[in-house]
Rosetta silent file (secondary structure, phi, psi, omega in degrees, C-alpha in Angstrom):
SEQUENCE: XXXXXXXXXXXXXXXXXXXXXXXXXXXXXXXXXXXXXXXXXXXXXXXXXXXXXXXXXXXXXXXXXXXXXXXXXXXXXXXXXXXXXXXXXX
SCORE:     score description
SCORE:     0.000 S_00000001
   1 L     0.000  140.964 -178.759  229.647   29.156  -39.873 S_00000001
   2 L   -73.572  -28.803 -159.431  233.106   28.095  -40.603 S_00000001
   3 L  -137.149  168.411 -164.627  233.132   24.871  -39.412 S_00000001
   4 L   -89.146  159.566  171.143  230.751   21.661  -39.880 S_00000001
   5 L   -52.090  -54.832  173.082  228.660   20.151  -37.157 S_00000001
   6 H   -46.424  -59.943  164.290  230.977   17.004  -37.157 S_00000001
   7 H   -66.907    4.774  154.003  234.056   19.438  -36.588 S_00000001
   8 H   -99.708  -38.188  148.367  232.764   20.936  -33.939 S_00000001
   9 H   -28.608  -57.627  175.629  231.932   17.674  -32.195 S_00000001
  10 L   -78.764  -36.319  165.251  235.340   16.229  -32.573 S_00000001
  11 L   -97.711   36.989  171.325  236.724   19.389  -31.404 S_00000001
  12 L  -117.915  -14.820  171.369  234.366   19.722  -28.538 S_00000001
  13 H   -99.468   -0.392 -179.012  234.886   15.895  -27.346 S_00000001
  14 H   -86.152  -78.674 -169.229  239.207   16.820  -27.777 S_00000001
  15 H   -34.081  -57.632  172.503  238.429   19.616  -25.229 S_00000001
  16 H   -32.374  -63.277 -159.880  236.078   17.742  -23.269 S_00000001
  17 H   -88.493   -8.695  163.740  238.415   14.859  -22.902 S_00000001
  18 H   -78.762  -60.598  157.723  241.949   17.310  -22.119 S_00000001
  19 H   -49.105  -39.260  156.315  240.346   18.847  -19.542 S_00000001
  20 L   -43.233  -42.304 -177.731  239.395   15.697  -18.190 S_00000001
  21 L  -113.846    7.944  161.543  243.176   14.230  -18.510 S_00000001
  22 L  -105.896   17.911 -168.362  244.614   17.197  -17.543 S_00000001
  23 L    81.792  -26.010 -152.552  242.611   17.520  -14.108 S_00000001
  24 L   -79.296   -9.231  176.674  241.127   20.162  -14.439 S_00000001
  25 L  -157.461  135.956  171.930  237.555   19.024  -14.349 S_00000001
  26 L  -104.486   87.034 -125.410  235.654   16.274  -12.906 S_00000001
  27 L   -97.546  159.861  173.262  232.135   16.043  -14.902 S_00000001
  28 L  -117.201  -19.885  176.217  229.463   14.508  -12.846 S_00000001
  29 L  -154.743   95.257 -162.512  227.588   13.412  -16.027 S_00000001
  30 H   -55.718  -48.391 -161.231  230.456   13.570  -19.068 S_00000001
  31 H   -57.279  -22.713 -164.443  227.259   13.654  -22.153 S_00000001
  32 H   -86.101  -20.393 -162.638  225.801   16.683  -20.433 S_00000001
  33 H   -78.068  -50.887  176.988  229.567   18.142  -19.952 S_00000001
  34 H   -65.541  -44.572 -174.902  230.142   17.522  -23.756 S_00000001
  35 L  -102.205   51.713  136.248  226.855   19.128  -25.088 S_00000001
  36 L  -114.167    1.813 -174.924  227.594   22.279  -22.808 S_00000001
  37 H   -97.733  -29.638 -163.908  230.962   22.435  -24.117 S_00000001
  38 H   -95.137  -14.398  161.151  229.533   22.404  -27.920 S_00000001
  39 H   -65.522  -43.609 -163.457  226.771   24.601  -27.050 S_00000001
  40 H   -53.152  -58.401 -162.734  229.406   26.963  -25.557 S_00000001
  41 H   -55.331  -52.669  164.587  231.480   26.441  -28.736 S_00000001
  42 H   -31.120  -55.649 -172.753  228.325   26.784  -31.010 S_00000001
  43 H   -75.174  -44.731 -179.500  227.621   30.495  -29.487 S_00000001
  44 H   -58.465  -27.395 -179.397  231.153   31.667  -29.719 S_00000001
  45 H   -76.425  -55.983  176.640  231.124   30.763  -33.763 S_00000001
  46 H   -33.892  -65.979  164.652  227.842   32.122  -33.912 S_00000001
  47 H   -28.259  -66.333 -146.765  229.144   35.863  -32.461 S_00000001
  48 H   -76.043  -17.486  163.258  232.191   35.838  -34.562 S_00000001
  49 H   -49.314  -62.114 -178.846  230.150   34.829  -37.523 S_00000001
  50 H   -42.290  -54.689 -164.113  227.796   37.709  -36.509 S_00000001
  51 H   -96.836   22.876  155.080  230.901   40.615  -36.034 S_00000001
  52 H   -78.380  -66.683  169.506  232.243   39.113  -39.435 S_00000001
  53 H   -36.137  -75.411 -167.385  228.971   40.377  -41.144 S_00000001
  54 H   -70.310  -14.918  176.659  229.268   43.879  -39.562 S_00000001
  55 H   -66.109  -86.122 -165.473  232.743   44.745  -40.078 S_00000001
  56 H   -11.822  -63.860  176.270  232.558   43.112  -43.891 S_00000001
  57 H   -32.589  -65.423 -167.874  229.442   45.692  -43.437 S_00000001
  58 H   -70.227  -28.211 -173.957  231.110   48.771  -42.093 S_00000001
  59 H   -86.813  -53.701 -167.151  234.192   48.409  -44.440 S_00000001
  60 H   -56.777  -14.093 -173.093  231.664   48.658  -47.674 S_00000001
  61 L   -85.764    3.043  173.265  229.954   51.553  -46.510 S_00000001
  62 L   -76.513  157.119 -146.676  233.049   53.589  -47.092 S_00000001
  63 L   -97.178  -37.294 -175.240  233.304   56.043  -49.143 S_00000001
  64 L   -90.232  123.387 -179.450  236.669   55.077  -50.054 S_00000001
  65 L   -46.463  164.215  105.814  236.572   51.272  -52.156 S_00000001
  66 L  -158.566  118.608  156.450  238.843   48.975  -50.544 S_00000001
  67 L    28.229   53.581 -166.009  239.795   45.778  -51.726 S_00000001
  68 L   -60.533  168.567 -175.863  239.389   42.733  -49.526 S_00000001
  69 L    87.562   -4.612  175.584  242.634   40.856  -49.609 S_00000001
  70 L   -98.954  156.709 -153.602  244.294   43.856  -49.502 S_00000001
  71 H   -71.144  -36.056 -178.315  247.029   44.900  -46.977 S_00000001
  72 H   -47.655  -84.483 -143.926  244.289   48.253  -46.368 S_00000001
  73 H   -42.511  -50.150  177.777  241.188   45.760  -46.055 S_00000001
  74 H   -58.999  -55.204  159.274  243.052   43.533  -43.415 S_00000001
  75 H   -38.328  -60.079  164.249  244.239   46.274  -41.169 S_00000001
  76 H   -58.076  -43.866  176.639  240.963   47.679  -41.545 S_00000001
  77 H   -63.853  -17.770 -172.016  238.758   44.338  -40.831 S_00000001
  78 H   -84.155  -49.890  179.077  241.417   43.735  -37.921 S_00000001
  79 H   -58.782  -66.372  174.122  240.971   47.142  -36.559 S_00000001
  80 H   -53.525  -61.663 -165.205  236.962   47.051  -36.981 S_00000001
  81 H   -49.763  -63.404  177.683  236.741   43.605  -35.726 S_00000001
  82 H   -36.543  -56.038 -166.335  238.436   44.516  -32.250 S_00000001
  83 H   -72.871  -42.375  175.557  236.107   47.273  -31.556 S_00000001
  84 H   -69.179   -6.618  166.943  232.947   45.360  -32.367 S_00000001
  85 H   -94.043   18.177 -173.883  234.091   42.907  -30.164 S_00000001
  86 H  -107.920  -74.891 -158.367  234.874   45.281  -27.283 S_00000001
  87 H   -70.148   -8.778  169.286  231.171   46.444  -27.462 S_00000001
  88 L   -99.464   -2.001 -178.773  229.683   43.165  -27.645 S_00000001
  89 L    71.676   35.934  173.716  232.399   41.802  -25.055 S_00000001
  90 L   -87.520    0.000    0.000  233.842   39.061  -26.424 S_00000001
C-alpha cells in the first residue's frame, strides 16, 4: 500500500469533514461516517494495489524485455492498467 495508516486517516477525516462543510452530507453518527469513509478508502488502495501486481505481472511475461521507466513500459502499464480495471470495474 502506498500510503500509511495515519495518511489515510487524515485524508479520510479531510473528506469526512468537506463533505460535511460543503452540505452534502448530514452523518447521523460522524465516528461511524469516518470509519466507513476509511474502510471505503482502505478497499479502493487495496484494488489498485492488487491491478498494480498484475499489470507489473503481465508486462514481464512478455516476450519482448521492457524497461520500467521507460516511455514503452508506461504506455504499456497505462494501457494494461485500464483494461484490468474495466474487468474488475473500478
Amino acid at each position: 500500500m502506498k500510503y500509511s495508516e495515519d495518511r489515510i486517516k487524515g485524508l479520510a477525516l479531510k473528506l469526512h469533514d468537506r463533505l460535511y462543510l460543503n452540505e452534502d452530507v448530514d452523518y447521523t453518527d460522524e465516528d461511524e461516517a469516518l470509519a466507513c469513509i476509511k474502510k471505503t478508502m482502505l478497499t479502493f488502495f487495496e484494488l489498485e494495489d492488487k491491478l498494480d501486481d498484475l499489470v507489473r505481472a503481465k508486462i514481464q511475461t512478455l516476450k519482448k524485455n521492457v524497461v520500467p521507466g521507460t516511455p514503452e513500459w508506461d504506455i504499456l502499464y497505462r494501457k494494461y492498467f485500464e483494461e484490468e480495471a474495466r474487468k474488475h470495474r473500478v
